[in-house]
Backbone as CSV, one residue per row, in Angstrom:
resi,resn,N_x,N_y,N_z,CA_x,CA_y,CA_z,C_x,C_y,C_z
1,UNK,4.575,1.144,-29.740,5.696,1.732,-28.993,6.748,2.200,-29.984
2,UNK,7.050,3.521,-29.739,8.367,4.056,-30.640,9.728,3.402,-30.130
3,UNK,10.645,3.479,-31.649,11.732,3.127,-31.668,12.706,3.364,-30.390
4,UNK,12.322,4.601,-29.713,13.274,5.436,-28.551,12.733,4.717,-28.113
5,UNK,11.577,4.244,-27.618,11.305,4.409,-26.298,11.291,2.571,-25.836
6,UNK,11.820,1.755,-27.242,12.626,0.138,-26.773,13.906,0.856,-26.486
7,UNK,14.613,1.393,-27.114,16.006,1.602,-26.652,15.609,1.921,-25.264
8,UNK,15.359,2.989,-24.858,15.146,2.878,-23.240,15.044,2.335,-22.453
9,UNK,14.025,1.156,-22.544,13.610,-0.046,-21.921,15.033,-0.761,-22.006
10,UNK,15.857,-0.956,-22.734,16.698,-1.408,-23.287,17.963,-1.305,-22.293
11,UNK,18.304,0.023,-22.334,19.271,0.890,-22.045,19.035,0.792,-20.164
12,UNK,18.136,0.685,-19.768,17.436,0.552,-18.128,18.670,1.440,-16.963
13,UNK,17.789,1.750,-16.194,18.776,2.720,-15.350,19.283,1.508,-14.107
14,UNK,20.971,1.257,-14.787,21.339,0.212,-14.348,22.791,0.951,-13.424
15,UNK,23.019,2.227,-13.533,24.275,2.617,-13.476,24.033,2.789,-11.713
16,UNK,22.976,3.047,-10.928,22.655,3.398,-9.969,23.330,1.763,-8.755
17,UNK,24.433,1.980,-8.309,24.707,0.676,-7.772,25.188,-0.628,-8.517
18,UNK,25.925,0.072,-9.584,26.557,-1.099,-11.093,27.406,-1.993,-9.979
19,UNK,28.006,-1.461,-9.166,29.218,-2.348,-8.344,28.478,-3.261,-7.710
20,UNK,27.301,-2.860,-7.518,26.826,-4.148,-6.298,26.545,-5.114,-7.005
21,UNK,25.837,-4.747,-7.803,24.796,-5.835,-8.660,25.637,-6.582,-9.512
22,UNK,26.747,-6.090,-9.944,27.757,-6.631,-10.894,28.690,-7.496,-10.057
23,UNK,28.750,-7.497,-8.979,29.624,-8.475,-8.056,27.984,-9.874,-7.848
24,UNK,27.029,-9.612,-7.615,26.018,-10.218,-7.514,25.514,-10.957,-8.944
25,UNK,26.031,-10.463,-9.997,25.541,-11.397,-11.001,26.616,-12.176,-11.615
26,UNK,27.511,-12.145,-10.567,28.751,-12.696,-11.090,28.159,-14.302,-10.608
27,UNK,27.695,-14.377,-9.433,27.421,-16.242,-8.964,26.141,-16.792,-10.234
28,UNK,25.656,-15.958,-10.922,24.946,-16.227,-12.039,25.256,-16.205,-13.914
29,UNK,26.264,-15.436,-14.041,26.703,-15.265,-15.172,28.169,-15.088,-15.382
30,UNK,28.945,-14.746,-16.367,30.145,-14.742,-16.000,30.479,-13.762,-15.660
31,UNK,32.093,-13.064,-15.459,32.256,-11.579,-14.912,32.409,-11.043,-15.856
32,UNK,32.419,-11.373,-17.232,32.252,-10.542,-18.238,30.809,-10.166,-18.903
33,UNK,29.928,-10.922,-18.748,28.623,-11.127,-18.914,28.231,-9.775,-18.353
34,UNK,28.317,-10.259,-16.640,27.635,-9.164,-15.412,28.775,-7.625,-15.979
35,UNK,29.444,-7.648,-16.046,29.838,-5.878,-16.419,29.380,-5.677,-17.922
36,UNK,29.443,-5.941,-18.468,28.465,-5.947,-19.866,26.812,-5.075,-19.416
37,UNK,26.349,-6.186,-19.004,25.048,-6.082,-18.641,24.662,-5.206,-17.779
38,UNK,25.596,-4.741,-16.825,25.527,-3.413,-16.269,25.973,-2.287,-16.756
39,UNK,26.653,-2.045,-17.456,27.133,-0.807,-18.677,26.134,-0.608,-19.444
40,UNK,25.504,-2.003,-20.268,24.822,-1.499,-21.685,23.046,-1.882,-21.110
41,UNK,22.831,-2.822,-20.091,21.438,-3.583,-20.049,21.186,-4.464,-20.629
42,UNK,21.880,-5.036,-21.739,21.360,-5.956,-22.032,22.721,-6.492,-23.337
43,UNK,22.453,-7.824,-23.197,23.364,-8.480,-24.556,22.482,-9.100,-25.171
44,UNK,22.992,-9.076,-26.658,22.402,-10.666,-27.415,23.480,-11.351,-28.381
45,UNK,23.257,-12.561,-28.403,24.237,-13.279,-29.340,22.863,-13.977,-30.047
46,UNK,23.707,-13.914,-31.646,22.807,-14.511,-32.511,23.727,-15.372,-33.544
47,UNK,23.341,-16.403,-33.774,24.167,-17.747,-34.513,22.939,-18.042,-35.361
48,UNK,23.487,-18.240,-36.949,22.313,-18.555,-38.186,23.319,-19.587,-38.636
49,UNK,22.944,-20.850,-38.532,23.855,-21.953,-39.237,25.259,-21.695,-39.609
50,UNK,26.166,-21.463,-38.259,27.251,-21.103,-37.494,27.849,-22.108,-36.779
51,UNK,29.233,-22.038,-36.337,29.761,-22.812,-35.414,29.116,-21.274,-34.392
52,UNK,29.979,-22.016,-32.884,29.752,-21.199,-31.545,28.504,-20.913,-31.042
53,UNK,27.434,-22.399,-31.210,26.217,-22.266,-30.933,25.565,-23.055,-29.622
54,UNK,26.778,-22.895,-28.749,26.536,-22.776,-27.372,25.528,-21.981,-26.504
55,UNK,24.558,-22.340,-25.237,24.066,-21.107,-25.460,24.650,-20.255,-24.179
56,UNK,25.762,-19.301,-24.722,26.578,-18.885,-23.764,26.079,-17.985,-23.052
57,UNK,25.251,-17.125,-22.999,24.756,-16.177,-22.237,23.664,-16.507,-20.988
58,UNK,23.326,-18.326,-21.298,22.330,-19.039,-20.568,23.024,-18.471,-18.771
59,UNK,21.958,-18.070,-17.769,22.543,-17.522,-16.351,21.859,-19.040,-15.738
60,UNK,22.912,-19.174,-14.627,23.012,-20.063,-13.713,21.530,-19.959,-12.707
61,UNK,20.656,-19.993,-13.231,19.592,-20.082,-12.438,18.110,-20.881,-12.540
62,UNK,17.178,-20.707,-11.492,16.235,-22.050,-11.419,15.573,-22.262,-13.169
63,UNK,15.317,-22.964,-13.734,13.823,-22.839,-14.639,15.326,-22.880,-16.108
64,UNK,16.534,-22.338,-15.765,17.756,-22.013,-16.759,17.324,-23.664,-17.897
65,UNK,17.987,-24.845,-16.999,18.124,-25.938,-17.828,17.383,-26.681,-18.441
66,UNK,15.939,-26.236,-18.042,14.551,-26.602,-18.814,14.587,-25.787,-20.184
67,UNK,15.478,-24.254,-20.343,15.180,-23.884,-21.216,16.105,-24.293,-22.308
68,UNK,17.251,-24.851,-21.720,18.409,-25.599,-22.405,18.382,-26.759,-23.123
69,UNK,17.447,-27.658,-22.222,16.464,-28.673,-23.040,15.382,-28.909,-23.996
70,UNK,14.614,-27.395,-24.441,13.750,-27.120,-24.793,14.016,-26.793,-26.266
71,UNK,14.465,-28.293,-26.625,15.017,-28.245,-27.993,14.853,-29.964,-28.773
72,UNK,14.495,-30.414,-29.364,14.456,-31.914,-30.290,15.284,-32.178,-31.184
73,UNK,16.221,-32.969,-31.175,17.131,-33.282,-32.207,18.274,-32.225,-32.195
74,UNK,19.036,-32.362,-33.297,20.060,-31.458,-33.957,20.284,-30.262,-33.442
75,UNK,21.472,-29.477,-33.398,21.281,-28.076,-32.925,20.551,-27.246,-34.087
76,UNK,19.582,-26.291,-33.164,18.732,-25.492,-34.293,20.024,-24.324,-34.588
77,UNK,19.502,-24.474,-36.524,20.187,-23.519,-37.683,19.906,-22.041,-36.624
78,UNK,18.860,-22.052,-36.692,18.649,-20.201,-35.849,18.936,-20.037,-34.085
79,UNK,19.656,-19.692,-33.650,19.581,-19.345,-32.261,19.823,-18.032,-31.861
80,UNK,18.645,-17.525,-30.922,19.246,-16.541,-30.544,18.772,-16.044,-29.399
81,UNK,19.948,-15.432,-28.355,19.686,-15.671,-26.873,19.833,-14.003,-26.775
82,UNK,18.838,-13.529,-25.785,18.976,-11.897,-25.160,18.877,-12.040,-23.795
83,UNK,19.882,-11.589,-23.255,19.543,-11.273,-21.547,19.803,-9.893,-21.258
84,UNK,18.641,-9.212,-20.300,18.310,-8.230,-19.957,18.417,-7.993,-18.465
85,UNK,19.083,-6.987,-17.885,19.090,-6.335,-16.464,17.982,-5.407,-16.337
86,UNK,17.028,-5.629,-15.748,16.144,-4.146,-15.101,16.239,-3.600,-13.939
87,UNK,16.656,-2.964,-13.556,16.414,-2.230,-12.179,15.219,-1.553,-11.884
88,UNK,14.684,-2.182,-10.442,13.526,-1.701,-10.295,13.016,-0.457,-9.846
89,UNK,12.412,0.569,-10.315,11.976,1.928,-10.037,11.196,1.992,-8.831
90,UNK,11.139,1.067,-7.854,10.463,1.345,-6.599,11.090,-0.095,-5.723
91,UNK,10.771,0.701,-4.624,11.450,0.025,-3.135,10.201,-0.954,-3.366
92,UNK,9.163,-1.213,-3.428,8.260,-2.450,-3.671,9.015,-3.341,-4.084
93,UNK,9.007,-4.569,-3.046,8.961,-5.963,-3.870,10.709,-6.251,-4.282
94,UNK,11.348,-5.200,-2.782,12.828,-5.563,-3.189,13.133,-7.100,-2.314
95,UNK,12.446,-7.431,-1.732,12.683,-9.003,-1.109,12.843,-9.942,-2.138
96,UNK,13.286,-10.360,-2.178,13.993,-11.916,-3.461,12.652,-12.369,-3.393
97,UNK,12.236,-12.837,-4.698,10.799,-13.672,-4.478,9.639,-12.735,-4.761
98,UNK,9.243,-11.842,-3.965,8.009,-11.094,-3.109,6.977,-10.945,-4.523
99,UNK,7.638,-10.956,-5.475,6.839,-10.686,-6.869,6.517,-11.159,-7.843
100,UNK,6.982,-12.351,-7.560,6.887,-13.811,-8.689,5.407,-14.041,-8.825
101,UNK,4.690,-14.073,-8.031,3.039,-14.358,-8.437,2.803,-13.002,-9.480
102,UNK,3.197,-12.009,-9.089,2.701,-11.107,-10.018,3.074,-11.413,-11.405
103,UNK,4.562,-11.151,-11.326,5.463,-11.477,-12.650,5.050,-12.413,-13.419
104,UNK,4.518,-13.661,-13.182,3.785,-15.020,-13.410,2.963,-14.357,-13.631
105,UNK,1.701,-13.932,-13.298,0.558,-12.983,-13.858,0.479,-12.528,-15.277
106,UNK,1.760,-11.761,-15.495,1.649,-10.946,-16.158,2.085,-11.965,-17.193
107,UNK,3.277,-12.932,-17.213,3.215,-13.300,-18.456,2.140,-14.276,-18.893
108,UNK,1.366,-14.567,-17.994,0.397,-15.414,-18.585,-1.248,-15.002,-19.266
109,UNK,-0.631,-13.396,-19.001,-1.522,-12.340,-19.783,-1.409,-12.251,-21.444
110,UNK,-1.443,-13.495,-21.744,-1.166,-13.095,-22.782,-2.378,-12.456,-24.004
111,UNK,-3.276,-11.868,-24.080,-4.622,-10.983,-24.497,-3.575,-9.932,-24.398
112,UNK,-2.772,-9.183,-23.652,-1.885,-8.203,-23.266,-1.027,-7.937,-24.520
113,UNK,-0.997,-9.098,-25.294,0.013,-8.907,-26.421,-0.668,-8.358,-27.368
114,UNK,-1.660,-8.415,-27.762,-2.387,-8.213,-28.852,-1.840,-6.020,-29.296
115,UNK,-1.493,-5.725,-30.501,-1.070,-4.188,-30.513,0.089,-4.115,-30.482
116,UNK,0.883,-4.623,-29.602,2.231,-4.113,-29.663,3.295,-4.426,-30.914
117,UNK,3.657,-3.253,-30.591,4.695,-3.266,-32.003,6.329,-3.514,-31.951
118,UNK,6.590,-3.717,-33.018,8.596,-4.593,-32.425,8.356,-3.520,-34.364
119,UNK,10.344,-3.280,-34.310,11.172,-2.743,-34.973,11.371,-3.338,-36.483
120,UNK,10.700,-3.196,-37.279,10.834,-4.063,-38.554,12.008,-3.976,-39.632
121,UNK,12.865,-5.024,-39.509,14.305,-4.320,-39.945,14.297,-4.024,-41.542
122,UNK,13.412,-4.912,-41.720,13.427,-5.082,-43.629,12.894,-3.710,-43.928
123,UNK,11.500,-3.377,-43.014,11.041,-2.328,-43.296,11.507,-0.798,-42.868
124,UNK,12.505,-1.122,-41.916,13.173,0.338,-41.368,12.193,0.546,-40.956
125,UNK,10.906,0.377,-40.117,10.226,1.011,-38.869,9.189,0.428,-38.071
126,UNK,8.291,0.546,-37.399,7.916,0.274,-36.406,6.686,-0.522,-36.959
127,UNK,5.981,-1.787,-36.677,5.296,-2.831,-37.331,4.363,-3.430,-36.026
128,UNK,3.327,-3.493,-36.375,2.243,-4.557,-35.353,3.096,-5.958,-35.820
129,UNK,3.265,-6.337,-34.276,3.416,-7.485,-33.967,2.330,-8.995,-34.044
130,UNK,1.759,-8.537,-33.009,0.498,-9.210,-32.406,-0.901,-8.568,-32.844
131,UNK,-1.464,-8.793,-34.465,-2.278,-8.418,-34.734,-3.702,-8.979,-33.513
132,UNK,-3.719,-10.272,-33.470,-4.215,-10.890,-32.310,-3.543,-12.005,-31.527
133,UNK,-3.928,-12.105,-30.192,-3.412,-12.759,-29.370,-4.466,-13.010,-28.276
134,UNK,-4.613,-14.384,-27.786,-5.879,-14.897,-27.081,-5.647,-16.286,-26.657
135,UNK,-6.063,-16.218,-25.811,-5.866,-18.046,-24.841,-7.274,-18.888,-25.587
136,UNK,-7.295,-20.060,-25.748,-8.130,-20.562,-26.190,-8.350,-21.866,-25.375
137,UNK,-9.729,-21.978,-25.346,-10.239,-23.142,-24.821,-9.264,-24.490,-25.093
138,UNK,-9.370,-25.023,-26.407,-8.428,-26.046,-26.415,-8.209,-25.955,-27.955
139,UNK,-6.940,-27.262,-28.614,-6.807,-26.903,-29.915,-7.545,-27.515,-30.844
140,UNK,-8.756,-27.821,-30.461,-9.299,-28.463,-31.315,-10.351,-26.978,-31.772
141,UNK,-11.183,-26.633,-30.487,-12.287,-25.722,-30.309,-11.477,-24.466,-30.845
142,UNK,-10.755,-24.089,-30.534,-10.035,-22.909,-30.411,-11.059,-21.262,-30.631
143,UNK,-11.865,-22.011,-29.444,-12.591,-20.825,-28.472,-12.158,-19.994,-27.495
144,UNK,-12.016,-18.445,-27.482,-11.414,-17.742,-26.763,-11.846,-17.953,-25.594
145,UNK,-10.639,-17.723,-24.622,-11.353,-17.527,-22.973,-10.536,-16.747,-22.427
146,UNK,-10.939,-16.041,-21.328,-10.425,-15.438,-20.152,-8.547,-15.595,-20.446
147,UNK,-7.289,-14.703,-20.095,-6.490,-15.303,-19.712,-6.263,-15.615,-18.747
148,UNK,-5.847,-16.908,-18.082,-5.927,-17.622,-16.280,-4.661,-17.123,-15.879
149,UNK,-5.329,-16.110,-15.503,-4.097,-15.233,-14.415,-3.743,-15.627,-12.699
150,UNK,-4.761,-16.115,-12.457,-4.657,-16.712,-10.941,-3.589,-17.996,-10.349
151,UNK,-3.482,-17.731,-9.468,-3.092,-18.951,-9.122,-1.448,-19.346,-9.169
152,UNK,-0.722,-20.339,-8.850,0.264,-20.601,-9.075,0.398,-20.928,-10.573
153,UNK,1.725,-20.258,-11.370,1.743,-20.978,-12.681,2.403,-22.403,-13.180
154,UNK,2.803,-22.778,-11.779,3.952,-24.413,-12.215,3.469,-24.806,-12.790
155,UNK,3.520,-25.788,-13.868,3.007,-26.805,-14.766,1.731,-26.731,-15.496
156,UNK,1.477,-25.333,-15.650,0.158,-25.179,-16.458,0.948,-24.769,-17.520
157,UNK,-0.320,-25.601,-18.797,0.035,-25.420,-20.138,-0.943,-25.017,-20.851
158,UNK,-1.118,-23.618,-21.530,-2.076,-23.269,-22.572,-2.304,-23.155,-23.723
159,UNK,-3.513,-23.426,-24.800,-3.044,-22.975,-26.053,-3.638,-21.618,-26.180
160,UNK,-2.468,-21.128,-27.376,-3.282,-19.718,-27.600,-2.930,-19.423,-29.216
161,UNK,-4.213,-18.599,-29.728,-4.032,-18.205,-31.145,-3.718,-16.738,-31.446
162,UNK,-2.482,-16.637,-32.277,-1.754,-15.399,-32.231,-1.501,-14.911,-33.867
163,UNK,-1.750,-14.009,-34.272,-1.940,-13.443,-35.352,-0.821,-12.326,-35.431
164,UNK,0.015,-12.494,-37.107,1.061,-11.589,-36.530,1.186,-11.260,-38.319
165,UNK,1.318,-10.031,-38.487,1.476,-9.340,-39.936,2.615,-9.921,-40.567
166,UNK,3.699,-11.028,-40.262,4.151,-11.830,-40.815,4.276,-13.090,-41.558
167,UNK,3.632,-14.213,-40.721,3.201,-15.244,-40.461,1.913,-15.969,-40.737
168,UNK,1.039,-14.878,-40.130,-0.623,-15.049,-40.282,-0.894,-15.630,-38.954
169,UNK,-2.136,-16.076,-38.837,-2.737,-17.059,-38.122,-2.643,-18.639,-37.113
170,UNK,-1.869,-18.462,-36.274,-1.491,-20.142,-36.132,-2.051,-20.210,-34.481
171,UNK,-1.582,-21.176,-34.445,-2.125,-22.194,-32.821,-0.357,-22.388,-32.085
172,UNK,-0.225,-21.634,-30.685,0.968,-22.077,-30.090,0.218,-22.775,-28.638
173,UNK,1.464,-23.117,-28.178,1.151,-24.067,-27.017,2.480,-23.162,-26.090
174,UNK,1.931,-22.915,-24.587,2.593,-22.215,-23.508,2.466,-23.456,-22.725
175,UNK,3.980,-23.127,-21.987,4.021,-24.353,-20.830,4.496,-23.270,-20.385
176,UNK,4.311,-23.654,-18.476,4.786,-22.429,-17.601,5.108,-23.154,-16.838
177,UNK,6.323,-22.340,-16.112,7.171,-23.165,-14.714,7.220,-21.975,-13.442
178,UNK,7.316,-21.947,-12.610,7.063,-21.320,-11.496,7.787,-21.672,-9.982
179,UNK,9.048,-20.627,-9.285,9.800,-21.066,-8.602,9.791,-20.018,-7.432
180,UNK,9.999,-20.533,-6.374,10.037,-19.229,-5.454,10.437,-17.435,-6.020
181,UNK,11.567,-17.885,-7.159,12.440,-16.995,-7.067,12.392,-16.938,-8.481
182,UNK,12.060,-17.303,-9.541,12.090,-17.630,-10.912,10.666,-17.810,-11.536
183,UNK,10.078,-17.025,-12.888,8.828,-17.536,-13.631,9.535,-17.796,-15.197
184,UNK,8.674,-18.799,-15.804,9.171,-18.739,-17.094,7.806,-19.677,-17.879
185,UNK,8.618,-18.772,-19.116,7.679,-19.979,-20.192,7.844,-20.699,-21.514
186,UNK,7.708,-21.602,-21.685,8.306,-22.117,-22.930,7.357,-22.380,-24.232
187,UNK,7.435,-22.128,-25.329,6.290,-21.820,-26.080,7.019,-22.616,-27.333
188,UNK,5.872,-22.967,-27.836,6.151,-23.658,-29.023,4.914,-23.750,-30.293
189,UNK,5.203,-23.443,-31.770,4.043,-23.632,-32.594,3.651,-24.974,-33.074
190,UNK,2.117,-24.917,-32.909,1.328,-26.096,-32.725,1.377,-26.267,-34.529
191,UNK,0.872,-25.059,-35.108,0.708,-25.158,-36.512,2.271,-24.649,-37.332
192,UNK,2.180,-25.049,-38.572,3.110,-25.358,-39.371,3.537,-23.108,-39.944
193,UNK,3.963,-22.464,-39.658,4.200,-21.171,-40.393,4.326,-20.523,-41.467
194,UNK,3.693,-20.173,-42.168,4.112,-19.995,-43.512,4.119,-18.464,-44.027
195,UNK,5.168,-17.644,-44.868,5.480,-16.698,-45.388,5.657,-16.852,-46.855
196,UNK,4.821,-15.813,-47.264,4.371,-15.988,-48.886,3.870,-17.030,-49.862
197,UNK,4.146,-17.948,-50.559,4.034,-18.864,-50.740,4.958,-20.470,-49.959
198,UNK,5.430,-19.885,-49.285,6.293,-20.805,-48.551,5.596,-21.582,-47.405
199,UNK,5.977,-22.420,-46.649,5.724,-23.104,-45.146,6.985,-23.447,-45.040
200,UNK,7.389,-22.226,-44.273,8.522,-21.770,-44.008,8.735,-23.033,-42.255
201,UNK,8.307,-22.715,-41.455,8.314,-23.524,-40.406,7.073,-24.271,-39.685
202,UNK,8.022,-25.536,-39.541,7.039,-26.845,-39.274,6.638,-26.783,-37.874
203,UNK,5.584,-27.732,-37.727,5.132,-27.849,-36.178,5.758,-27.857,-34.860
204,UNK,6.688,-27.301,-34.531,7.586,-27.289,-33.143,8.915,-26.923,-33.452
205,UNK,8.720,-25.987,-34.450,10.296,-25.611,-34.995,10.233,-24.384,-34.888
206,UNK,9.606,-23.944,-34.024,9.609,-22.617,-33.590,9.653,-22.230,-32.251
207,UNK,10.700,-22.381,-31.056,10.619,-22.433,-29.899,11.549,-21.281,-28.952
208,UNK,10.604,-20.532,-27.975,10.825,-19.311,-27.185,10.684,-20.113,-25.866
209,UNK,11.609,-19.507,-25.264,11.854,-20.021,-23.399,12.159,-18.297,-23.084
210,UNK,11.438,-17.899,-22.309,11.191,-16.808,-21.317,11.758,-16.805,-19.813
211,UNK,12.722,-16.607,-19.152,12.554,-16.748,-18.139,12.807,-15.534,-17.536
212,UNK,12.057,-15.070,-16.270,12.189,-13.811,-15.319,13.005,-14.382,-14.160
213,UNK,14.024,-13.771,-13.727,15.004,-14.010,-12.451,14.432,-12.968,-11.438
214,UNK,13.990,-12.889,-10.063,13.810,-11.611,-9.349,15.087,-11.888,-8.406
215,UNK,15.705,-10.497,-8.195,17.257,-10.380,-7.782,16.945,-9.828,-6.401
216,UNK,15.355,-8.887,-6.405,15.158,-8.485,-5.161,15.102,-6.871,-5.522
217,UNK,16.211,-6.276,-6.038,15.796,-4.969,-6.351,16.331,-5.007,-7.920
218,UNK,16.568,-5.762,-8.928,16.671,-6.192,-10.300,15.739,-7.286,-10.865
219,UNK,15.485,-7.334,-11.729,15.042,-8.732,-12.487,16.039,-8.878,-13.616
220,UNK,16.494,-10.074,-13.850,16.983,-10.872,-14.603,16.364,-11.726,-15.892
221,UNK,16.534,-10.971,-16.967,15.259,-11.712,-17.648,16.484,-12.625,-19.212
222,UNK,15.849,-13.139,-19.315,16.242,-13.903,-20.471,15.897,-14.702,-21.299
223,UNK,15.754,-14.176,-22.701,14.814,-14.799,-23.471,15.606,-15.996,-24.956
224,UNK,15.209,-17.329,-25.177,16.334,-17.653,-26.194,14.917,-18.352,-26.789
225,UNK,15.488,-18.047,-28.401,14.506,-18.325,-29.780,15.623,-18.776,-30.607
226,UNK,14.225,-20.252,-30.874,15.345,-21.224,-31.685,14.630,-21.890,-32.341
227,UNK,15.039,-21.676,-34.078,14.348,-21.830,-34.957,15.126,-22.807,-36.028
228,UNK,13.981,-23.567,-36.728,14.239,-24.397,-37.785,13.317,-23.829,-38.782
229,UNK,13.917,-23.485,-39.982,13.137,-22.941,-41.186,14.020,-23.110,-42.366
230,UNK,12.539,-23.006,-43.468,13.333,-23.458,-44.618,14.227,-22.952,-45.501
231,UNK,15.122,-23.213,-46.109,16.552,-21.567,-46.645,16.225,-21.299,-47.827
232,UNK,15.087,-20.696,-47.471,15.047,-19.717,-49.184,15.956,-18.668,-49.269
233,UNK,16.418,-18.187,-50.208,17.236,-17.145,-50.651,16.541,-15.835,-50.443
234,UNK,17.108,-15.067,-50.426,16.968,-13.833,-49.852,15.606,-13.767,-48.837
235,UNK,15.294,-14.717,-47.846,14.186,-14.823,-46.814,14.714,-14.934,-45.281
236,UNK,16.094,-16.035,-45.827,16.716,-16.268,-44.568,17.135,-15.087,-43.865
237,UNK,17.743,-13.648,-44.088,18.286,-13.108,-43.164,17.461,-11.794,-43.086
238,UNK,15.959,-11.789,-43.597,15.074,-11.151,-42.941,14.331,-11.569,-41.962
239,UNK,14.223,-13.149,-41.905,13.457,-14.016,-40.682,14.616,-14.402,-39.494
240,UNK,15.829,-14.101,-39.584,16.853,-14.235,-38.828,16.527,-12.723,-37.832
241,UNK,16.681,-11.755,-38.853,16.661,-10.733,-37.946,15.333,-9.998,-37.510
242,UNK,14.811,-10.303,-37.836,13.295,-10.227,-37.416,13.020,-10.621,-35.902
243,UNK,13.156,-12.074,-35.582,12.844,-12.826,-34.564,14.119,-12.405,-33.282
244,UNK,14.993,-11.243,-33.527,15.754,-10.827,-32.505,15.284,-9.839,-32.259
245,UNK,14.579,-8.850,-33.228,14.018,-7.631,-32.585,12.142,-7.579,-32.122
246,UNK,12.033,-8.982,-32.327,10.944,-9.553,-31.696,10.657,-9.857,-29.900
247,UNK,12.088,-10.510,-29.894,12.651,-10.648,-28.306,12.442,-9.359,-27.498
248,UNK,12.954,-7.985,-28.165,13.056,-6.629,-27.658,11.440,-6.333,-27.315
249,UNK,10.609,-5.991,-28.482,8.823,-6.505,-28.225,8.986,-7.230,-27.195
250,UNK,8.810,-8.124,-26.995,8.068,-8.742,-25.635,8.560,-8.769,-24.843
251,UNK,10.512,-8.140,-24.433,10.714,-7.549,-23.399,10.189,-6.362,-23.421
252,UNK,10.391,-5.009,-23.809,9.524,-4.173,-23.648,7.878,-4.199,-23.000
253,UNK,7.348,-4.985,-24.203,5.757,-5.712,-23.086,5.779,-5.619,-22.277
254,UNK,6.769,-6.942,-21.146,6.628,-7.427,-20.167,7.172,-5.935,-19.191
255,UNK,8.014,-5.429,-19.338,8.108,-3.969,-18.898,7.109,-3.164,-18.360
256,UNK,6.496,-3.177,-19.218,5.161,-2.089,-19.389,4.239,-2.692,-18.708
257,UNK,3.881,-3.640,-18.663,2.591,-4.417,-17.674,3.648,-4.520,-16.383
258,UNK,4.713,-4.646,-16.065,5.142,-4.761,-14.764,5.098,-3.641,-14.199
259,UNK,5.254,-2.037,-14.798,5.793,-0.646,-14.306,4.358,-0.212,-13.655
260,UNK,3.165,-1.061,-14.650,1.801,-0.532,-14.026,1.564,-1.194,-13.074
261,UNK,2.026,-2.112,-12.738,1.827,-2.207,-11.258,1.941,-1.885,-9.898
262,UNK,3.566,-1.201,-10.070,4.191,-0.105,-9.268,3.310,0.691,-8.523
């Protein structure tokens, strides 16, 4: 995917009814948040071993405080939170709810990731992400299977092996939560990360919470990545900014598998 065409995704045609939706995301976020987010589509705050590492942009909703918890020990050195407004391009599926099995679907597609590309800042341009990406039997076997798209996603947890022109090769673990009105997922690496000669990050020091809000004729999405890694010199603030325009990737993704459904 070209550079324009995340800004777009980005940018979302939010202006169509800003007053309504912006009085409506006020019982979820603050009133500065919700006019933000209807002007631009989207915010992010990013904190690298910082004070003000609250996670302020967190919205008042189901699946929210699991992702708030979805942390061990100490506040993590890396945080960084993006929330996104989409407005939906079709009268389908404007009932609160009506689309959560799908939405759930899709993120548990994860084979879907494999190709896509996110914004490489070090490199000034456009980079495979997800060289591979695949659900696997279990972590011992780590035999590909099917992704389990069916079904309700509450409390299913998968592993999957994901290959990324950064990182290399590792084993993550997906937990999924599932609410009338809310899907999400919380992900964490099973194996230890390593960049260049380094092992840069340890076993569970690498953690993404996903969550989709359906508003009825918006989704509410919000993604927070929170990292523990080791401070090499001149590494830290290419792996800082890396993992924010990573967030943009797999919103975009999730975009693109939702629009084909339309």
């Amino acid at each position: 995917m070209k550079k324009f065409a995340v800004a777009l995704f980005l940018m979302g045609a939010v202006s169509v009814g800003a007053q309504e939706i912006q009085v409506r995301l006020q019982n979820v976020v603050s009133k500065e948040t919700a006019a933000e987010l209807c002007t631009e589509g989207f915010i992010r705050k990013t904190v690298y071993r910082g004070d003000n590492a609250d996670l302020s942009l967190l919205p008042m909703v189901p699946l929210a405080a699991e992702a708030d918890q979805f942390w061990d020990g100490d506040t993590a050195p890396f945080i960084s939170e993006t929330l996104y407004l989409y407005k939906k391009t079709s009268t389908t599926g404007e009932k609160i709810g009506d689309e959560i099995p799908r939405i759930s679907a899709i993120i548990r597609s994860l084979s879907l990731l494999e190709g896509i590309d996110y914004f490489s800042t070090s490199r000034k341009k456009m980079r495979t992400l997800y060289k591979n990406s695949y659900v696997v039997e279990s972590p011992e076997t780590r035999i590909r299977i099917d992704d389990p798209v069916n079904g309700n996603a509450d409390g299913i947890s998968l592993y999957a092996v994901q290959e990324d022109l950064t990182f290399g090769k590792y084993l993550y673990r997906y937990d999924y939560r599932q609410t009338n009105d809310t899907t999400a997922f919380f992900s964490s690496n099973i194996d230890g990360l390593s960049y260049a000669i380094f092992r840069l990050i340890k076993p569970n020091n690498l953690r993404i919470s996903l969550i989709v809000h359906d508003l009825g004729d918006y989704l509410l999405v919000y993604n927070l990545t929170r990292i523990e890694f080791l401070a090499v010199p001149g590494i830290e603030k290419k792996i800082s900014s890396s993992f924010s325009t990573r967030a943009d990737a797999v919103y975009s993704w999730f975009i693109t598998e939702y629009e084909k459904g339309l």
